[in-house]
C-alpha positions as CSV (number, residue, x, y, z in Angstrom):
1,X,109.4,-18.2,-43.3
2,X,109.3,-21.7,-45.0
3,X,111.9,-21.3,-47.3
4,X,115.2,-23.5,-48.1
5,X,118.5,-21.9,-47.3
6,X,121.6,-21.2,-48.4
7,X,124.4,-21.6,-45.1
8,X,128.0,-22.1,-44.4
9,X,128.6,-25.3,-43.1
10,X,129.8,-24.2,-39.4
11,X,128.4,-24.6,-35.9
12,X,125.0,-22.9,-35.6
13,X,124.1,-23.3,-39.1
14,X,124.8,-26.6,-39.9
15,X,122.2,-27.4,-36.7
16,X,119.5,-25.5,-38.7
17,X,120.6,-26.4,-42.7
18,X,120.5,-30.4,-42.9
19,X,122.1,-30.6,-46.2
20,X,120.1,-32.0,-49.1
21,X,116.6,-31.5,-46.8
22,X,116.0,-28.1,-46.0
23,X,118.5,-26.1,-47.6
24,X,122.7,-26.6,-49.2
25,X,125.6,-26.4,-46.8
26,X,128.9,-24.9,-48.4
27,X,132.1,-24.9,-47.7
28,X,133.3,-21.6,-45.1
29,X,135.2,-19.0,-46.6
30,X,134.8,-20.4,-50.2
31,X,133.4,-18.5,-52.5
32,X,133.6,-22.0,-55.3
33,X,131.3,-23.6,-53.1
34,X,129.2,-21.1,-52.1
35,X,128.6,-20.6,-56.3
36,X,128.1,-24.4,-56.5
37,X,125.6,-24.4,-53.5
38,X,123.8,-21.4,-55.1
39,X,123.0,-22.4,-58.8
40,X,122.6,-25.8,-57.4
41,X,119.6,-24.3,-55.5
42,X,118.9,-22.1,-58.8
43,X,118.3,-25.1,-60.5
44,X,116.4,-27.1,-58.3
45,X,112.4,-28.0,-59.3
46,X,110.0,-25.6,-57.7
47,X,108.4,-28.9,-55.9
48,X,112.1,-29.5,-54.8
49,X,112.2,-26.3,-53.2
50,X,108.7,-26.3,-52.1
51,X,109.4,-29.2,-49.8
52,X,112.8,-28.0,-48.5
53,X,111.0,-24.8,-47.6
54,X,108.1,-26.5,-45.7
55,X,110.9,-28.6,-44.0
56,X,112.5,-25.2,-42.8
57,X,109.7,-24.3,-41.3
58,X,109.2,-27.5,-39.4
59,X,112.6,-27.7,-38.5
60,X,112.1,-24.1,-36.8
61,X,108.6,-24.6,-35.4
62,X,109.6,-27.9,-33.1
63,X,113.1,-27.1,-32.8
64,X,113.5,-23.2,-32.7
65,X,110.0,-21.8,-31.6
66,X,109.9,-19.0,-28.7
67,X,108.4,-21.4,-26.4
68,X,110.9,-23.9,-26.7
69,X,114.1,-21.7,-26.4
70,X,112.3,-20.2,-22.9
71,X,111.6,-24.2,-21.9
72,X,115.6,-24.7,-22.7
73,X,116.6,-21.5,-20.9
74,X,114.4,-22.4,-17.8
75,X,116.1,-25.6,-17.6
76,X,119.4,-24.6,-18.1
77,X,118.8,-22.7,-15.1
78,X,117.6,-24.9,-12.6
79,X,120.5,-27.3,-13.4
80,X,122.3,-24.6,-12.6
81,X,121.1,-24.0,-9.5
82,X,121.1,-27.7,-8.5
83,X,125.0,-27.9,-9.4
84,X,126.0,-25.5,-6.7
């Protein structure tokens, strides 16, 4: 959606949220840094945010996209198959 995010800074998100580009990692299972992640984004310039959004949605278009999770899947596979 083009938009900078707010994550905890654990596998799976911290692949997505590169902190200080797209979004703000915080500490997990703090809610002191997830307050000091938040109003740090709260503050932040609407150009600021503007371009960590637009980086989001790069991030997800050559990283994430439909086609490139089937290509990773199919290959996945076939090295698979080659292993047995």
């Amino acid at each position: 959606m083009g938009r900078p995010l707010v994550a905890t800074d654990v596998p799976g998100c911290r692949e997505v949220v590169l902190d200080g580009q797209n979004g703000v990692l915080c500490s997990p299972r703090d809610v002191s840094s997830l307050t000091k992640s938040m109003d740090l984004m709260y503050h932040m310039s609407d150009e600021k945010l503007s371009r960590m959004g637009s980086a989001s949605r790069r991030m997800v278009e050559e990283h994430f996209s439909v086609q490139r999770v089937i290509e990773k899947y199919h290959s996945t596979i076939k090295e698979l198959h080659k292993q047995k």
